[in-house]
C-alpha positions as CSV (number, residue, x, y, z in Angstrom):
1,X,0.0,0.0,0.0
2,X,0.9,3.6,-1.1
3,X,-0.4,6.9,0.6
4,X,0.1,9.9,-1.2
5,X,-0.3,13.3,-1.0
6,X,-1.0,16.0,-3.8
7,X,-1.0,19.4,-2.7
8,X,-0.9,23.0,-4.8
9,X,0.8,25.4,-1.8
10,X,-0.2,28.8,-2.9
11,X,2.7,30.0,-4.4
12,X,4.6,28.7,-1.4
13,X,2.2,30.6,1.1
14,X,0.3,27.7,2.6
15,X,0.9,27.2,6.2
16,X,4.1,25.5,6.9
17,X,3.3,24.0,9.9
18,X,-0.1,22.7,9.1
19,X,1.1,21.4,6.1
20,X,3.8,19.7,8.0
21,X,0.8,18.1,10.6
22,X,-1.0,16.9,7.7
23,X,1.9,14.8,6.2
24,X,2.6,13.7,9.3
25,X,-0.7,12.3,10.6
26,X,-1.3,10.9,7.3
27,X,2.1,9.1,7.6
28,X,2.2,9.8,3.9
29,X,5.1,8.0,2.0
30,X,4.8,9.8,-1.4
31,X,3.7,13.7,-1.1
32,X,3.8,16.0,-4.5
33,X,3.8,19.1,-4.6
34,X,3.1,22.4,-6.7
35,X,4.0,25.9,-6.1
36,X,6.5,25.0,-3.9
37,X,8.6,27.9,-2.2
38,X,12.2,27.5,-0.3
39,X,10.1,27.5,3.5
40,X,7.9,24.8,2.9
41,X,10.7,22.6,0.7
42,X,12.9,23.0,4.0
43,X,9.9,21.8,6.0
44,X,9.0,19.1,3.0
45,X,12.5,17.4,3.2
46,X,13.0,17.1,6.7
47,X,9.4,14.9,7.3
48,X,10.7,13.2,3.3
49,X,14.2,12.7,3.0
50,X,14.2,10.8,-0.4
51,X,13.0,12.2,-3.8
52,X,13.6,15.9,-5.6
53,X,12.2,19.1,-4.9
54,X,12.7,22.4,-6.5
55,X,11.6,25.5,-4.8
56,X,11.4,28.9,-6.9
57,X,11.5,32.7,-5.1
58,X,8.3,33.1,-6.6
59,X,6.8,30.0,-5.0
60,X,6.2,28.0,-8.4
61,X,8.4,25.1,-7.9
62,X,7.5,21.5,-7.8
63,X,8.7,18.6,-6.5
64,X,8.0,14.8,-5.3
65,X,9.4,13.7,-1.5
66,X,9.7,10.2,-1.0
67,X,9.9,8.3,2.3
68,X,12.5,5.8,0.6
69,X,14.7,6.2,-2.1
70,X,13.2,6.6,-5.8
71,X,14.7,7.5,-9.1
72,X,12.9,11.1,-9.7
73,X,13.7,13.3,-13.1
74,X,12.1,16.0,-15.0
75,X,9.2,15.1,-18.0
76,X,10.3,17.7,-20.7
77,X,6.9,20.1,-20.8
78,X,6.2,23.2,-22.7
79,X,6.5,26.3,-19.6
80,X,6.7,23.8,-16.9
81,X,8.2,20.1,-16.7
82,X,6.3,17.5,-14.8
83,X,8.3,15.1,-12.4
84,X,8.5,11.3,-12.5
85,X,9.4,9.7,-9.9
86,X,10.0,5.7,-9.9
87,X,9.7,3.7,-7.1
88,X,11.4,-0.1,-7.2
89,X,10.6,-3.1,-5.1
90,X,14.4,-3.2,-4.2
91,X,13.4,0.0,-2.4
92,X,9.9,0.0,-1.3
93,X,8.7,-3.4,0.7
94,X,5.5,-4.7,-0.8
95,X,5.9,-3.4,-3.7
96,X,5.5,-6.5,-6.7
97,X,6.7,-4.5,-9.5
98,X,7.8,-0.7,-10.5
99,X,5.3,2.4,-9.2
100,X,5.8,5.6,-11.3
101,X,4.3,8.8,-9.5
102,X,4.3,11.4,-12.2
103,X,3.5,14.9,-10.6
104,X,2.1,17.6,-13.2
105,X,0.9,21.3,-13.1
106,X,-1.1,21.9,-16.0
107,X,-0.6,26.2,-17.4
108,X,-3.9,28.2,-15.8
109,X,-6.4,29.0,-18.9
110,X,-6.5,32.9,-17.6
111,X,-3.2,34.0,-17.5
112,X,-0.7,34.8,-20.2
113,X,-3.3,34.6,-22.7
114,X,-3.3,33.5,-25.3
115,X,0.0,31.6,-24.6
116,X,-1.1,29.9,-22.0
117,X,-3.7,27.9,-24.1
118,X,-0.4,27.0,-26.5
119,X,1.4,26.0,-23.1
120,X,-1.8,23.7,-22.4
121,X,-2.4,21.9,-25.5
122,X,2.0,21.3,-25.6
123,X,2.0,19.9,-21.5
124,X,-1.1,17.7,-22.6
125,X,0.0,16.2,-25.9
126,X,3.3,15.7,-24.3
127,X,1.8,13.8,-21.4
128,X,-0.2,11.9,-23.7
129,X,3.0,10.9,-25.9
130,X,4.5,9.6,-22.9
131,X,1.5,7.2,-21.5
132,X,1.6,5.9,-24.8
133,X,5.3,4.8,-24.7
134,X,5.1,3.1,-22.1
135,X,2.8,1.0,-19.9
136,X,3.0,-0.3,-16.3
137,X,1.6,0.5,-12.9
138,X,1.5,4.3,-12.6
139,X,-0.4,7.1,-10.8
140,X,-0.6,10.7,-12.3
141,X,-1.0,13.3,-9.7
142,X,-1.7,17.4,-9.5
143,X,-3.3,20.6,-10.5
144,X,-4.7,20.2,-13.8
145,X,-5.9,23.3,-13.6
146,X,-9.3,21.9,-15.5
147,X,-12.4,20.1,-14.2
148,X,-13.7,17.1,-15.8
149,X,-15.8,19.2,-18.5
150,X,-12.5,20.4,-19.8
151,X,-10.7,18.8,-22.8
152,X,-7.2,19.0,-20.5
153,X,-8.9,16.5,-18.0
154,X,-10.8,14.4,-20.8
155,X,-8.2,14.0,-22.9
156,X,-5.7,12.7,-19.8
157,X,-8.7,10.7,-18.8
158,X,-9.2,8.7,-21.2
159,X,-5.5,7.0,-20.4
160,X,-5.9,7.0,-16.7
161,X,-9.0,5.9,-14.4
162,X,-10.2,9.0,-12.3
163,X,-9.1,7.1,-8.4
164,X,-11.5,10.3,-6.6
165,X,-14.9,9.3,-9.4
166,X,-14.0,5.1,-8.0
167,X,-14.1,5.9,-4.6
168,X,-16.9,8.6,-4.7
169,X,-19.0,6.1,-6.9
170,X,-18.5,3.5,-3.7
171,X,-19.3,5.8,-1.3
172,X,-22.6,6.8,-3.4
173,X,-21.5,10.7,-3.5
174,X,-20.0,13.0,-5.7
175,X,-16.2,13.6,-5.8
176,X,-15.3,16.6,-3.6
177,X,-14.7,20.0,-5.0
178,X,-10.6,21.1,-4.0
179,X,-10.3,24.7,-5.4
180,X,-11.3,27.8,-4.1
181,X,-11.3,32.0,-5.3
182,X,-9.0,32.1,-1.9
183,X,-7.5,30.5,1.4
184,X,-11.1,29.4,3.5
185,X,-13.3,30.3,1.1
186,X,-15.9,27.4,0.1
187,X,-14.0,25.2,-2.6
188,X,-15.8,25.3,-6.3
189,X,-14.2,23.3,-8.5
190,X,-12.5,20.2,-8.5
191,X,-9.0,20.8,-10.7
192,X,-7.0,19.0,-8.6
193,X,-6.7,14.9,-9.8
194,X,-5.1,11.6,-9.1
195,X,-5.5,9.5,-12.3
196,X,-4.0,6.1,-11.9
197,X,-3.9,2.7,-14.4
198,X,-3.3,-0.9,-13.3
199,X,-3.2,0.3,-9.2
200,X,-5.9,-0.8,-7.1
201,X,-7.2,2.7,-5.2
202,X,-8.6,2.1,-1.7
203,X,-9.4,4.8,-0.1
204,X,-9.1,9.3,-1.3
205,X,-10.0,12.1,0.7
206,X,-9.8,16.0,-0.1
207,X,-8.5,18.0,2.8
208,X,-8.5,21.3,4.0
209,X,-5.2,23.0,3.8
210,X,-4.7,26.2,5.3
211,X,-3.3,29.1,3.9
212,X,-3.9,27.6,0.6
213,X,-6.9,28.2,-2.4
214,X,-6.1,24.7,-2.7
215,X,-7.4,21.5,-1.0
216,X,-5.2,18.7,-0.5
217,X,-5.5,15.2,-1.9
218,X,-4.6,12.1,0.0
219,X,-5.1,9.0,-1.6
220,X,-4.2,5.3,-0.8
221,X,-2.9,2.8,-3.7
222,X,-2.0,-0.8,-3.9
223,X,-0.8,-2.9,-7.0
């Protein structure tokens, strides 16, 4: 079994130590992050030891921590790169075969028009190139910055199985909304996605992160 956690941080402004409480009670072994600035990176990598993160001044930086050791390297992307991190039996008891984590943050529609919608269509088409190259246990994680009505999501979607519409459909609800217009304000829309093929998903949950217009997403996996 696999936890992980998937958590946009506000452009580094979510609160550190909430955020640090939240992947320690959740005893989380994989957490990925987006907009990740220098304070909470510091806090990140002392609860994570294993993995790659990389903080930005301006908060925008990504990264994936790891509980134990995992090859992690950078997914070419037009504007931002998404990060791919394998995990191998050798390293991670229980495990029967390889795990990738891929961590992505997908360009916002409403900024740096109209290159942002160029940016979009590139990150997707190159994410889509590289599910179809390879196959294998794999989960996809992080701010899409598109609900499932948008062709982003769809398009991803139809590789991956949607882990938070499986365990909603279980539970008999809807999946839970995880963004916000700010930091405590209800949450609107749900942009923020774990998409996973051949894992067996357990148990998600969306929770409240302060300081953040994001939600986190904490989700339990299994081959």
């Amino acid at each position: 079994m696999l936890r992980l956690i998937s958590a946009n941080l506000r452009h580094g402004r979510a609160d550190a130590g909430r955020f640090a409480d939240l992947v320690r009670e959740a005893d989380a072994d994989v957490v990925a992050v987006q907009e990740l600035g220098h304070r909470l990176a510091e806090v990140l990598a002392a609860l994570l030891p294993h993995g790659k993160l990389e903080p930005t001044p301006d908060g925008m930086g990504m990264g994936v921590a790891l509980r134990r050791p995992g090859a992690v390297e950078r997914l070419p992307l037009p504007h931002r790169d998404a990060i791919v991190a394998r995990l191998a039996p050798a390293d991670w008891p229980g495990l029967r075969e390889h795990v990738e984590v891929m961590n992505v943050h997908i360009s916002a529609p409403h900024t740096r028009v109209p290159q942002s919608w160029r940016d979009r269509r590139g990150q997707v088409a190159g994410l889509e190139a590289y599910l179809a190259a390879a196959n294998g246990p794999r989960v996809l994680v992080g701010d899409l910055n598109a609900t499932p009505a948008w062709p982003a999501y769809r398009r991803l979607a139809s590789w991956l199985d949607d882990a938070a519409v499986s365990v909603a459909a279980r539970q008999g609800r809807a999946p839970a909304r995880t963004w916000g217009p700010g930091p405590g304000t209800p949450r609107l829309l749900r942009i923020d996605h774990v998409l996973s093929d051949a894992l067996e998903v357990h148990a998600l949950r969306v929770v409240s992160l302060p300081g953040s217009d994001h939600s986190a997403v904490v989700v339990d996996v299994a081959l």
